[in-house]
PyMOL commands that place a pseudoatom at each C-alpha (Angstrom):
pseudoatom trace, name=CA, resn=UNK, resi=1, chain=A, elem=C, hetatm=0, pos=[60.930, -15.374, 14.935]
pseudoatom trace, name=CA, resn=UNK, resi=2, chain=A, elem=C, hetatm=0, pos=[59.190, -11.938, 15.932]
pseudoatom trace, name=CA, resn=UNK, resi=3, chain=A, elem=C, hetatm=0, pos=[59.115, -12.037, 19.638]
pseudoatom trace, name=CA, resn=UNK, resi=4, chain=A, elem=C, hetatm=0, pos=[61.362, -13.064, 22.096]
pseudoatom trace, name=CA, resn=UNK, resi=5, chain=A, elem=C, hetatm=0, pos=[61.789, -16.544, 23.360]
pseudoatom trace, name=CA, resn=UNK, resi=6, chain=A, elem=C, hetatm=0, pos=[62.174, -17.194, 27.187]
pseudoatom trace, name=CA, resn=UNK, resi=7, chain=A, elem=C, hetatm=0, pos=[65.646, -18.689, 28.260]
pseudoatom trace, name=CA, resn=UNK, resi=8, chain=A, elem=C, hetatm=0, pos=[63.617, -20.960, 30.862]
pseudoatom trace, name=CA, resn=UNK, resi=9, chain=A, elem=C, hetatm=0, pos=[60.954, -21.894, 28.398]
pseudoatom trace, name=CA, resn=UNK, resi=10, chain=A, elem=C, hetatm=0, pos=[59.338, -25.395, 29.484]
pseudoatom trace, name=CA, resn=UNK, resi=11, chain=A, elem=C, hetatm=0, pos=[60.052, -28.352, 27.095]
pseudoatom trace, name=CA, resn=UNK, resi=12, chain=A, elem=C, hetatm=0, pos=[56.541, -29.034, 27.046]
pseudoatom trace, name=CA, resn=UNK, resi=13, chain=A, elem=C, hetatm=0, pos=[53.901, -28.425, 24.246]
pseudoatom trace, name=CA, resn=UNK, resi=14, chain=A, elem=C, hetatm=0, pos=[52.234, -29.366, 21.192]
pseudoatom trace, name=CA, resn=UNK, resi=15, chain=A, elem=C, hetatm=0, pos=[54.332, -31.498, 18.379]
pseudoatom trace, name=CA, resn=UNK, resi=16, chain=A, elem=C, hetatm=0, pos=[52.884, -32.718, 15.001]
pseudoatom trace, name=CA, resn=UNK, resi=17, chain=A, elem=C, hetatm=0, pos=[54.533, -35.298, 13.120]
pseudoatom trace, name=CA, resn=UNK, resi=18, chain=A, elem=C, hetatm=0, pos=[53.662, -35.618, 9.350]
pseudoatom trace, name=CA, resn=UNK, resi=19, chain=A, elem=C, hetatm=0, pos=[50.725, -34.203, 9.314]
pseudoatom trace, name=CA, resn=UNK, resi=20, chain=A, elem=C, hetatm=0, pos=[48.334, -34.483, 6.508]
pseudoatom trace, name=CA, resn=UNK, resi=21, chain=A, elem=C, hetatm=0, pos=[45.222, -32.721, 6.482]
pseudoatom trace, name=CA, resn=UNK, resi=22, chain=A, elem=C, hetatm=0, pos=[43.001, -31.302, 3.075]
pseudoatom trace, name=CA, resn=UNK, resi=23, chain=A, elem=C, hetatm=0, pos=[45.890, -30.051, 0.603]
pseudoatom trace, name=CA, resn=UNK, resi=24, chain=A, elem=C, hetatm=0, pos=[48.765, -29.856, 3.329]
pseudoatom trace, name=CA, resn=UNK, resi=25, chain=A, elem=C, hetatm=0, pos=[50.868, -33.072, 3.258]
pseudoatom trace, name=CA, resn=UNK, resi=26, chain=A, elem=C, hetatm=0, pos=[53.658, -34.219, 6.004]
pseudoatom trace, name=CA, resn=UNK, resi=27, chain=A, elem=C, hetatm=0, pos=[53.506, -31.296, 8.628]
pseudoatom trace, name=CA, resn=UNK, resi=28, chain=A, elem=C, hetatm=0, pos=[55.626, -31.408, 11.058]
pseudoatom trace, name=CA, resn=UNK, resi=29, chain=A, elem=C, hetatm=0, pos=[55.569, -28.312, 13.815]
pseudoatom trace, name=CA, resn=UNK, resi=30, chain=A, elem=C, hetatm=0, pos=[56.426, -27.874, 17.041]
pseudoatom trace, name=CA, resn=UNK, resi=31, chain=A, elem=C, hetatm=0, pos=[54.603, -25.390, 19.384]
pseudoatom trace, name=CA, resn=UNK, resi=32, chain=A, elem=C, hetatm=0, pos=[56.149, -25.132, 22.885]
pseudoatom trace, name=CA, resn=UNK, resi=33, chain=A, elem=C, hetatm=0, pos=[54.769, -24.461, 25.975]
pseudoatom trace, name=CA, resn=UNK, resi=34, chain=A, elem=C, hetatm=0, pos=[54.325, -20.381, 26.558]
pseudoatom trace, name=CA, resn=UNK, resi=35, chain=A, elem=C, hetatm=0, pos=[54.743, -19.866, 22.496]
pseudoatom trace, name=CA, resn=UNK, resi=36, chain=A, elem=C, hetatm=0, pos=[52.882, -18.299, 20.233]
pseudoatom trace, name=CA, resn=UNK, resi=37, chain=A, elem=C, hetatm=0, pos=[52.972, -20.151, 16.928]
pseudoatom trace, name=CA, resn=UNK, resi=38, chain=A, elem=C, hetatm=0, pos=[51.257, -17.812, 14.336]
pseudoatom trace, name=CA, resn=UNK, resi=39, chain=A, elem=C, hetatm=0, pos=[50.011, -19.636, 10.890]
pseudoatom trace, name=CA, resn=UNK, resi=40, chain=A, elem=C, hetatm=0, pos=[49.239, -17.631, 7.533]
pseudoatom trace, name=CA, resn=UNK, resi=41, chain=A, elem=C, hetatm=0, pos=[48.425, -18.276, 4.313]
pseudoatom trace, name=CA, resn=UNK, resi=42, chain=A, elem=C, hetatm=0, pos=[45.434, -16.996, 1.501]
pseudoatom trace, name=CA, resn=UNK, resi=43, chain=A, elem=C, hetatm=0, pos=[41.982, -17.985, 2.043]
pseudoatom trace, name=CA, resn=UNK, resi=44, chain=A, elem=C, hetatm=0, pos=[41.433, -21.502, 1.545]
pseudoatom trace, name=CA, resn=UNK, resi=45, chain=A, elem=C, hetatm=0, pos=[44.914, -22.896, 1.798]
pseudoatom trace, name=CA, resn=UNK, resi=46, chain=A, elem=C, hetatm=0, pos=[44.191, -24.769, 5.221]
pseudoatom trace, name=CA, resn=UNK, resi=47, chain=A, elem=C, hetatm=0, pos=[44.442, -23.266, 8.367]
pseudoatom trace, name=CA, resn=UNK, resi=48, chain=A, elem=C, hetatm=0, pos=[41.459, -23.615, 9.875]
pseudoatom trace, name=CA, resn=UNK, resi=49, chain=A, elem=C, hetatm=0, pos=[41.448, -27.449, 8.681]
pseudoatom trace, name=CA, resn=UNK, resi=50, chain=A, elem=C, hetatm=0, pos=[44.581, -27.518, 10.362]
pseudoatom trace, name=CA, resn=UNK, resi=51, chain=A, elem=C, hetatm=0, pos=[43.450, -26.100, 13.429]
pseudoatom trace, name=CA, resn=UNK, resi=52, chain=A, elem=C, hetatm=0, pos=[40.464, -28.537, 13.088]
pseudoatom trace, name=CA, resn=UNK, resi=53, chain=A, elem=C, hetatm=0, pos=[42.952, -31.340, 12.605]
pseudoatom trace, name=CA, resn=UNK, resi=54, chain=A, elem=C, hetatm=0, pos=[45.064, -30.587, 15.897]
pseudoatom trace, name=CA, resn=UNK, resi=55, chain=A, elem=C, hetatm=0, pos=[41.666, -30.748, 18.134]
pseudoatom trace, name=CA, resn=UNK, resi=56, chain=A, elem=C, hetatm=0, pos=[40.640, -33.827, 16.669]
pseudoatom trace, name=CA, resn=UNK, resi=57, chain=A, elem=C, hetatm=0, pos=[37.500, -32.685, 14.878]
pseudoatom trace, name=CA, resn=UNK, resi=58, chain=A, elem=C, hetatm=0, pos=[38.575, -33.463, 11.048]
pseudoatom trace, name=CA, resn=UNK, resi=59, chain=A, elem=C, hetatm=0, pos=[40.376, -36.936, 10.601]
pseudoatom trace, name=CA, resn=UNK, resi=60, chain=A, elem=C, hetatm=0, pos=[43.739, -36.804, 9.266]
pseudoatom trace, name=CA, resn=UNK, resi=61, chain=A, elem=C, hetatm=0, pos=[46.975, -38.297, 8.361]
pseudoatom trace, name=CA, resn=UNK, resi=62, chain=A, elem=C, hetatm=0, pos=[50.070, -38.518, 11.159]
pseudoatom trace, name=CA, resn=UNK, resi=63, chain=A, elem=C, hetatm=0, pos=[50.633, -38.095, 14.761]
pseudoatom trace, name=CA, resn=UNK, resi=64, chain=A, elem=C, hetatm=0, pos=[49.656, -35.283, 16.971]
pseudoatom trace, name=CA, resn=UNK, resi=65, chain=A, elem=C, hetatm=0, pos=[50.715, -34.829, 20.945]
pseudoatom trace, name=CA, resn=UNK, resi=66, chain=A, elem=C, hetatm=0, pos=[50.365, -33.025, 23.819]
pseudoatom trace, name=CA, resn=UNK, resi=67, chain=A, elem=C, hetatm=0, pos=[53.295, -33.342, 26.507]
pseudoatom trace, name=CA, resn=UNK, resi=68, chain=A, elem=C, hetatm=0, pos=[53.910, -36.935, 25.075]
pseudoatom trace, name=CA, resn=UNK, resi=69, chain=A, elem=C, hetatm=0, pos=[50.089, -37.744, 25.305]
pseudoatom trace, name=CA, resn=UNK, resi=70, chain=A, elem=C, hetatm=0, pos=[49.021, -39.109, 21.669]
pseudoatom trace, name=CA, resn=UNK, resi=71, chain=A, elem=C, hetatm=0, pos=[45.494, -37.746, 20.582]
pseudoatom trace, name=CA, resn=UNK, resi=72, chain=A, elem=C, hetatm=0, pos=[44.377, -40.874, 19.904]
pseudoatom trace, name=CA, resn=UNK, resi=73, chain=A, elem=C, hetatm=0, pos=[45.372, -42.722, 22.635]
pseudoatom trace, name=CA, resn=UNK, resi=74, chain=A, elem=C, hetatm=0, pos=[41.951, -40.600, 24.697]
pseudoatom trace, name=CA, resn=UNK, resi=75, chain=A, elem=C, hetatm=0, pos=[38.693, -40.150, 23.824]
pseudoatom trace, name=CA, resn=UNK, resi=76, chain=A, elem=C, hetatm=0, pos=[38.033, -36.662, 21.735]
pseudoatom trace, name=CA, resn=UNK, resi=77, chain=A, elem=C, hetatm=0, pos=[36.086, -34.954, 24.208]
pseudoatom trace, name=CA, resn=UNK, resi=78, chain=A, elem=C, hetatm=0, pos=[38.767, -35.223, 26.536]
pseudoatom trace, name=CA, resn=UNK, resi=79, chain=A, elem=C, hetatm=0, pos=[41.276, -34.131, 24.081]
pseudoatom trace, name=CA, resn=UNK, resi=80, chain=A, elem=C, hetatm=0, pos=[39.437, -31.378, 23.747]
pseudoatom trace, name=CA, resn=UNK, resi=81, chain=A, elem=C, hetatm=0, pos=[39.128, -30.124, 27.432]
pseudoatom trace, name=CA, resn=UNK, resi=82, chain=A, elem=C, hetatm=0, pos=[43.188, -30.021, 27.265]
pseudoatom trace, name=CA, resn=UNK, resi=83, chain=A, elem=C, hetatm=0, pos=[43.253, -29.109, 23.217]
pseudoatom trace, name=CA, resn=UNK, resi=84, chain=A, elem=C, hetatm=0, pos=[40.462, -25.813, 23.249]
pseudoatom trace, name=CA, resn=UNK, resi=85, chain=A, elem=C, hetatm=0, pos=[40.052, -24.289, 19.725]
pseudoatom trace, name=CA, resn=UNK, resi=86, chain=A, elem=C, hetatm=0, pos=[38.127, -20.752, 19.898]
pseudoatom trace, name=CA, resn=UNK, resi=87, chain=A, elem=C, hetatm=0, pos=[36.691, -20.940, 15.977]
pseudoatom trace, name=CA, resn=UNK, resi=88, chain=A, elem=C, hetatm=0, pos=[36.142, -17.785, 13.848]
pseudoatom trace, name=CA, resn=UNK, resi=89, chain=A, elem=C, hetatm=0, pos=[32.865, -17.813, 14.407]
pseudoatom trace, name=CA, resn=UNK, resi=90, chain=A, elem=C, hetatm=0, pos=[32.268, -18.892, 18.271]
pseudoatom trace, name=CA, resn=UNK, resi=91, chain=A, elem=C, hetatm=0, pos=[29.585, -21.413, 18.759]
pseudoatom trace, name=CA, resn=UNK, resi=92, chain=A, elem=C, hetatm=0, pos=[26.688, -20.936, 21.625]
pseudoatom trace, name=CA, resn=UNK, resi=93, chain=A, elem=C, hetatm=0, pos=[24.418, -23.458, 22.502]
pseudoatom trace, name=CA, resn=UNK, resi=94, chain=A, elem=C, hetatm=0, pos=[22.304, -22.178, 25.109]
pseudoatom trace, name=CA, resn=UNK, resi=95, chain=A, elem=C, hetatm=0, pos=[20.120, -18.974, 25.732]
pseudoatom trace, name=CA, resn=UNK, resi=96, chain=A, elem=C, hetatm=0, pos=[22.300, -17.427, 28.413]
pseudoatom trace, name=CA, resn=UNK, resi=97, chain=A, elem=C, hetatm=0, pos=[25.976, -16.409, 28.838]
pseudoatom trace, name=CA, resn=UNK, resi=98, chain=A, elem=C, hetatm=0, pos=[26.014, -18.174, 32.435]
pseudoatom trace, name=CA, resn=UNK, resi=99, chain=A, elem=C, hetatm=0, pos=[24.946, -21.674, 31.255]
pseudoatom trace, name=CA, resn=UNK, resi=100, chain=A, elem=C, hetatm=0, pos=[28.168, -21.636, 28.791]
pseudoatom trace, name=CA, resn=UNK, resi=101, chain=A, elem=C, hetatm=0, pos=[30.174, -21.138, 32.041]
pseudoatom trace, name=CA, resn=UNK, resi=102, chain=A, elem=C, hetatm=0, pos=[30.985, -22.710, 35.263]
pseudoatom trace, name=CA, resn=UNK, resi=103, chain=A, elem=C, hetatm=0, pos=[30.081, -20.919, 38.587]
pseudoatom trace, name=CA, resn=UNK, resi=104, chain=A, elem=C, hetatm=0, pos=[31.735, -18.392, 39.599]
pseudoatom trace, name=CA, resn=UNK, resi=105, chain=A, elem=C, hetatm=0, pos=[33.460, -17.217, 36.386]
pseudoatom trace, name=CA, resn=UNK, resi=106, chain=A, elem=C, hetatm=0, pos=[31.714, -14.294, 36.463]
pseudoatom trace, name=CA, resn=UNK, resi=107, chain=A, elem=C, hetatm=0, pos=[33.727, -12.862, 39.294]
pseudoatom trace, name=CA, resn=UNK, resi=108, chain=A, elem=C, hetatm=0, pos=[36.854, -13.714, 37.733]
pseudoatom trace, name=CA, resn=UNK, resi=109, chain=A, elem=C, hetatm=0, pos=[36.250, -12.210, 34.428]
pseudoatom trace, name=CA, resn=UNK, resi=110, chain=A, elem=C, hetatm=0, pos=[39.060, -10.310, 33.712]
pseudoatom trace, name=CA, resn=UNK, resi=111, chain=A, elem=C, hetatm=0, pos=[39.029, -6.701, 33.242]
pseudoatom trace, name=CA, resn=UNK, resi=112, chain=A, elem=C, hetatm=0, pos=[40.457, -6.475, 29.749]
pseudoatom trace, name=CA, resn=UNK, resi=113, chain=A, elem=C, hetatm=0, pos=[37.629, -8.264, 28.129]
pseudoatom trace, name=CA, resn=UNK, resi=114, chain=A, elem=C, hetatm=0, pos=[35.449, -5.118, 28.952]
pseudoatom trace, name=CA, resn=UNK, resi=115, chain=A, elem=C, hetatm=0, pos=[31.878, -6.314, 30.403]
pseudoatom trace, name=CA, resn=UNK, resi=116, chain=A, elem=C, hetatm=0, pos=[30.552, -5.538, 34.208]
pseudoatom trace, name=CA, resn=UNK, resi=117, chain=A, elem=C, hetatm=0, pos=[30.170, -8.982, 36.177]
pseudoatom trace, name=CA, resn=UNK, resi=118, chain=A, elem=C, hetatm=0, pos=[26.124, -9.037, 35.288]
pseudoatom trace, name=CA, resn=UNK, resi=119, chain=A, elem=C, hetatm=0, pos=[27.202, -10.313, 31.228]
pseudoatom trace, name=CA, resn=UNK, resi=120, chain=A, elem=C, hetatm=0, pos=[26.657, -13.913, 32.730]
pseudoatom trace, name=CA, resn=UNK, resi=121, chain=A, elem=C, hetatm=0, pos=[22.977, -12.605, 33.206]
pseudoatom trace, name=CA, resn=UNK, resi=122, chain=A, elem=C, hetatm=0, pos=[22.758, -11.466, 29.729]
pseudoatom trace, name=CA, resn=UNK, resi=123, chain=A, elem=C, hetatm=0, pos=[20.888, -13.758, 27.001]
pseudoatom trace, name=CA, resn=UNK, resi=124, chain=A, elem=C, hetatm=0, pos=[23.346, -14.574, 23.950]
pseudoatom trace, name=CA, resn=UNK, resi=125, chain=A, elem=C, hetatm=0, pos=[21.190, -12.466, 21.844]
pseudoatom trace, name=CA, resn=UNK, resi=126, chain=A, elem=C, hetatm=0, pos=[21.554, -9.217, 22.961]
pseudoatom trace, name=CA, resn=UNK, resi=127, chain=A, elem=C, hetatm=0, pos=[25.594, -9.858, 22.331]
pseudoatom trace, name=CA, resn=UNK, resi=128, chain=A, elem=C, hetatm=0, pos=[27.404, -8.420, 19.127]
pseudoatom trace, name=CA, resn=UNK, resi=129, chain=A, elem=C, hetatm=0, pos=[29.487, -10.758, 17.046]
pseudoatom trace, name=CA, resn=UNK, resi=130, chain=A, elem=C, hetatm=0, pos=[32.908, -8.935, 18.963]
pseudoatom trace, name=CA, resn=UNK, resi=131, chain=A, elem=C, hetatm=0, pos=[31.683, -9.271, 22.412]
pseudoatom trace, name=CA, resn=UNK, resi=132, chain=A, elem=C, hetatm=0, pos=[30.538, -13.190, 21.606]
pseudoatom trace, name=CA, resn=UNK, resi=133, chain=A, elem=C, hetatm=0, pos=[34.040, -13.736, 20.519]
pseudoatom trace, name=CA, resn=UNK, resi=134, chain=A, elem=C, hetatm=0, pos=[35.566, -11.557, 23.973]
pseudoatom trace, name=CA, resn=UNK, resi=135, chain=A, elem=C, hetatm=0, pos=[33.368, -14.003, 26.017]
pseudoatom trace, name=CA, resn=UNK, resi=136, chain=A, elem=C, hetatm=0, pos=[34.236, -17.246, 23.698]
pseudoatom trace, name=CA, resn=UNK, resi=137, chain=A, elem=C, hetatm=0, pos=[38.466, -16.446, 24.986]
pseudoatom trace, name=CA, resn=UNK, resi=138, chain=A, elem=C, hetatm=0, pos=[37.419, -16.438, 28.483]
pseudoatom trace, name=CA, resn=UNK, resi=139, chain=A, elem=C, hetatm=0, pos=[35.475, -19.470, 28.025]
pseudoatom trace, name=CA, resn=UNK, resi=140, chain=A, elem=C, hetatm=0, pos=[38.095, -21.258, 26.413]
pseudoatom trace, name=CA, resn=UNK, resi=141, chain=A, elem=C, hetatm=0, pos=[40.784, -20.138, 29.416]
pseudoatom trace, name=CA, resn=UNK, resi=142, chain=A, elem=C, hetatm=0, pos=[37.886, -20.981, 32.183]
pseudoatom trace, name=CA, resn=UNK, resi=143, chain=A, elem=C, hetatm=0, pos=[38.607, -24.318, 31.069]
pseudoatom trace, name=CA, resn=UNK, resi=144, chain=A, elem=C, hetatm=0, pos=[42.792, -24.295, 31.603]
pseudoatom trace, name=CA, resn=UNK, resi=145, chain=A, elem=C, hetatm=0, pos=[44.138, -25.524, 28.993]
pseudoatom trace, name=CA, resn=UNK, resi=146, chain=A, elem=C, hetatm=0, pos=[47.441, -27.119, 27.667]
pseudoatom trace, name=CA, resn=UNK, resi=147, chain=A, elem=C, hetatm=0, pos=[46.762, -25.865, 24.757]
pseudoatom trace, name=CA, resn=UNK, resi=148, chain=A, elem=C, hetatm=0, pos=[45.233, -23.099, 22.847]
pseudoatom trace, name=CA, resn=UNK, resi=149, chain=A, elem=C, hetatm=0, pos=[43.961, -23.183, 18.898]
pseudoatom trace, name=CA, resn=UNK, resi=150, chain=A, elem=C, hetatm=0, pos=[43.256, -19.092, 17.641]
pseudoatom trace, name=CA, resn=UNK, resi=151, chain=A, elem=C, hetatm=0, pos=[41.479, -19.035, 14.554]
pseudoatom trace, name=CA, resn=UNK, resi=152, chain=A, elem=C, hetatm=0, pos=[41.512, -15.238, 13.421]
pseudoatom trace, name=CA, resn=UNK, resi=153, chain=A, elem=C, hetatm=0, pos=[40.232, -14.791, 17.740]
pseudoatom trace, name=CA, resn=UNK, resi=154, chain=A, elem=C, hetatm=0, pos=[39.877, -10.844, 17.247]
pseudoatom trace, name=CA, resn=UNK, resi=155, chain=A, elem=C, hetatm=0, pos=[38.537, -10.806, 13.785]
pseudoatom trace, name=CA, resn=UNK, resi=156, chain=A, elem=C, hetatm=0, pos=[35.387, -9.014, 14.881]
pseudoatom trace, name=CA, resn=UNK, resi=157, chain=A, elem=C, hetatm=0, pos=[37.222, -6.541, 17.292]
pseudoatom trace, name=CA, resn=UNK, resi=158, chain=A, elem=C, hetatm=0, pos=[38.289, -2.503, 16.607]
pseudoatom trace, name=CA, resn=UNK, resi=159, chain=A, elem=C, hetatm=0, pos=[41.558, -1.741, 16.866]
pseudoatom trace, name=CA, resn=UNK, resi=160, chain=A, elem=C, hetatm=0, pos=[42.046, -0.763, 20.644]
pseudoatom trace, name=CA, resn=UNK, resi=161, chain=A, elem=C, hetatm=0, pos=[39.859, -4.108, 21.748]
pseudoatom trace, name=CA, resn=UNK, resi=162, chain=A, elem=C, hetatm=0, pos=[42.453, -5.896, 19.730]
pseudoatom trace, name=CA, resn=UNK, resi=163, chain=A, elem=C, hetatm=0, pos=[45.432, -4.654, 21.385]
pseudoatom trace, name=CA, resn=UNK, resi=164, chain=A, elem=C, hetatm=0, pos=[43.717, -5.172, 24.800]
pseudoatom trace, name=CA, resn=UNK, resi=165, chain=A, elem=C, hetatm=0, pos=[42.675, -8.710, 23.765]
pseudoatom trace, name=CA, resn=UNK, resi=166, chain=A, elem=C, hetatm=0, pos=[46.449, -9.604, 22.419]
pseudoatom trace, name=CA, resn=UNK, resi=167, chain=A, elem=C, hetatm=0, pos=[48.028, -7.859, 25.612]
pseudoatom trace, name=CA, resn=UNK, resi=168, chain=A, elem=C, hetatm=0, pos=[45.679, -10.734, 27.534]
pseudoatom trace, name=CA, resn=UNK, resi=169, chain=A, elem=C, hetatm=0, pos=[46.283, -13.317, 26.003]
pseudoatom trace, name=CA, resn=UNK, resi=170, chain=A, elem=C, hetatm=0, pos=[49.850, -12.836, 25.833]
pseudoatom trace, name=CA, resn=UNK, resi=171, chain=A, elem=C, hetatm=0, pos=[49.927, -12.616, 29.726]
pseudoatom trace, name=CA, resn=UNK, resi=172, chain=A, elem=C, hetatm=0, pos=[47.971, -15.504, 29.689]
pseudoatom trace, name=CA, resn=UNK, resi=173, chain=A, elem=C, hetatm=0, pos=[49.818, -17.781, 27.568]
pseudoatom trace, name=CA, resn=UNK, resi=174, chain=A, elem=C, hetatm=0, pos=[53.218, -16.264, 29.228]
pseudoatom trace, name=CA, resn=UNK, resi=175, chain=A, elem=C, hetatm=0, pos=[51.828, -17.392, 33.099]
pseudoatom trace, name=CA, resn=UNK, resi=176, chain=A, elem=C, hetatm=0, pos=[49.996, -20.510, 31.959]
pseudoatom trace, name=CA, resn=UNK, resi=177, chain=A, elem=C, hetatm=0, pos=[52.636, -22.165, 29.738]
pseudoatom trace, name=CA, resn=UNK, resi=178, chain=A, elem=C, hetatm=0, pos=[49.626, -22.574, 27.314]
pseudoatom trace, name=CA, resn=UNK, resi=179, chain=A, elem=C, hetatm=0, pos=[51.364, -23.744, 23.873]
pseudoatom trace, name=CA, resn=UNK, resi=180, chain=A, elem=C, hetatm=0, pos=[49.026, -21.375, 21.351]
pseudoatom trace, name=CA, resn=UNK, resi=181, chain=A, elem=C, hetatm=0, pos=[48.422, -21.885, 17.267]
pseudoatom trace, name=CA, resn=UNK, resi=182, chain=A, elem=C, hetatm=0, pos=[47.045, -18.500, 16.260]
pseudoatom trace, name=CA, resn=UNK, resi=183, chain=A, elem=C, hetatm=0, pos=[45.534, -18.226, 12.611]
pseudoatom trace, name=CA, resn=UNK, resi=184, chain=A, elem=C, hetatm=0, pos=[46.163, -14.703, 11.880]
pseudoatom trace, name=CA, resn=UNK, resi=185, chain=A, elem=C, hetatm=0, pos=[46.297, -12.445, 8.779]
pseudoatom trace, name=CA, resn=UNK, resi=186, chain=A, elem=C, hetatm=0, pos=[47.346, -9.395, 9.882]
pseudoatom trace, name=CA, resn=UNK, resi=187, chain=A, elem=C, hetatm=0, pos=[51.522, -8.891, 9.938]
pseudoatom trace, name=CA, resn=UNK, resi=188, chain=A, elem=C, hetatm=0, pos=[50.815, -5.795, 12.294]
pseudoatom trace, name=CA, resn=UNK, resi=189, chain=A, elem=C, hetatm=0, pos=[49.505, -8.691, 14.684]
pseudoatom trace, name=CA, resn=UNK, resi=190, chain=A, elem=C, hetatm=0, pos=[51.641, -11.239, 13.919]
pseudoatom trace, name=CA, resn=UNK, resi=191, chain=A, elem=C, hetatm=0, pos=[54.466, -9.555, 14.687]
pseudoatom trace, name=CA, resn=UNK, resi=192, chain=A, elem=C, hetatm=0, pos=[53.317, -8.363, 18.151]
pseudoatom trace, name=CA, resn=UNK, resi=193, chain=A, elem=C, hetatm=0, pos=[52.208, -11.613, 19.166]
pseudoatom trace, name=CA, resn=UNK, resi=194, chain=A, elem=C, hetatm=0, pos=[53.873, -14.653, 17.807]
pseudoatom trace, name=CA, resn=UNK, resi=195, chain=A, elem=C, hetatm=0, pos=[57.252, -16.297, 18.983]
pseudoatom trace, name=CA, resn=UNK, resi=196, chain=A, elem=C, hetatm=0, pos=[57.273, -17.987, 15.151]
pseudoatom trace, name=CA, resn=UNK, resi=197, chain=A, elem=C, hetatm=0, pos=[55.518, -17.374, 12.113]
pseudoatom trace, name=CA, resn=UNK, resi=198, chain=A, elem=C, hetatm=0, pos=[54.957, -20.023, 9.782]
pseudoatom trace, name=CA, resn=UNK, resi=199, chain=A, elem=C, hetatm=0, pos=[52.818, -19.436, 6.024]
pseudoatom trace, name=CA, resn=UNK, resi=200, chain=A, elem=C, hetatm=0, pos=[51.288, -21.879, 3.894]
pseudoatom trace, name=CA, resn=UNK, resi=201, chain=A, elem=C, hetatm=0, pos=[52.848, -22.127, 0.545]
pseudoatom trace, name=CA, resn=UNK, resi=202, chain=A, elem=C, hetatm=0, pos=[51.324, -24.360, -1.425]
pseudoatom trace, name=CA, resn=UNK, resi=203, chain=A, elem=C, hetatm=0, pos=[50.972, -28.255, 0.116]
pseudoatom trace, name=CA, resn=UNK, resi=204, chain=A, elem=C, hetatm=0, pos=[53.715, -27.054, 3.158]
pseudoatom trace, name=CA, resn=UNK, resi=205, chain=A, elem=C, hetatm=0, pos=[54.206, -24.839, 5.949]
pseudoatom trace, name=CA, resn=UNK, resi=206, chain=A, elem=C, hetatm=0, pos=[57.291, -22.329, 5.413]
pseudoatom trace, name=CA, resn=UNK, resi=207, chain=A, elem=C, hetatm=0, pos=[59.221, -20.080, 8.378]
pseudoatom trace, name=CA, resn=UNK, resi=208, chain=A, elem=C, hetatm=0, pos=[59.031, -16.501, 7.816]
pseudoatom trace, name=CA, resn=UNK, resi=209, chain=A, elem=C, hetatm=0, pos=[61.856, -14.515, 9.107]
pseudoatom trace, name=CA, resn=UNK, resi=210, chain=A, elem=C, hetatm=0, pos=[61.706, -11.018, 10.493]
pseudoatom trace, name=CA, resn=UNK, resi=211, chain=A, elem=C, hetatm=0, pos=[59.222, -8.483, 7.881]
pseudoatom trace, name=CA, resn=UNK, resi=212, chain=A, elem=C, hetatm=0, pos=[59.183, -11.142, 5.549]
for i in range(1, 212): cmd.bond("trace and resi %d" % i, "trace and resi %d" % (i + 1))
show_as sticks, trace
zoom trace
């Protein structure tokens, strides 16, 4: 565990029974609500497919829930409005920022993500891979979720963006009760942000405890 638990934590959240997805077999995890659960593990051992796995866009093996509600007892798409996974690479569909958004998020965009209210006016183009990614978090959180799926979300950022972003998030996560799986590589970042830190060894996911 790196940070703090809350006493009063909610017993509500994401729980994966026997999971089996590319090379991982039987995972079973538990990500509460308000947690950060960090994942690790070399390049190609299986995050992302896990990731991929939990929003229901890669079949796999076992059970998967969200507060007691089975993924496949709802259509995907739905799933998916309550189960948001912000990819590595953020995905953009149409020419401007505002079409990706519902009205009015513009005037709620939070301060920390570092753009004037006119971004929604922008066209996608004119965006760097960093601020893409900035805008992809708020996108995902415009749509208030249960749960949130990280995959490396400040890959693209600088240092102080990255602190900014985590600090966020964090408060986010914290307010929202948002149970969080965060792909990350970094243990400078891991240890600021995750509640539990789990790495891939192998076929299986293992704890790691303190600077381990």
């Amino acid at each position: 565990m790196v940070r703090n638990c809350p006493g009063d934590l909610a017993l509500t959240g994401l729980l994966l029974q026997g999971v089996s997805v590319g090379a991982l077999r039987e995972v079973t995890l538990t990500v509460p609500g308000g947690q950060v659960v960090c994942l690790s593990g070399a390049s190609g051992s299986g995050k992302s497919r896990l990731l991929r796995a939990v929003a229901d866009l890669e079949p796999h093996g076992g059970q998967i829930s969200l507060d007691n509600l089975n993924q496949q007892s709802v259509p995907a798409h739905q799933w998916r409005r309550q189960v948001v996974m912000v990819p590595a690479e953020s995905q953009w569909w149409f020419d401007e920022v505002s079409a990706h958004f519902p009205e009015g998020a513009g005037e709620r965009l939070p301060a920390a993500l570092g753009f004037p209210a006119e971004v929604m006016d922008w066209s996608i183009s004119r965006l760097s891979s960093g601020e893409r990614q900035r805008l992809a978090l708020w996108r995902a959180l415009v749509l208030e979720p249960d749960a949130l799926l990280l995959d490396e979300p400040t890959a693209n950022l600088d240092n102080e963006s990255t602190e900014a972003i985590e600090r966020w998030l964090l408060q986010e996560i914290e307010q929202r009760q948002i149970a969080t799986l965060w792909v990350a590589h970094d243990s400078a970042q891991i240890h600021r942000v995750a509640n539990v830190h789990y790495r891939i060894r192998g076929s299986a996911l293992e704890p790691v405890h303190g600077s381990d």
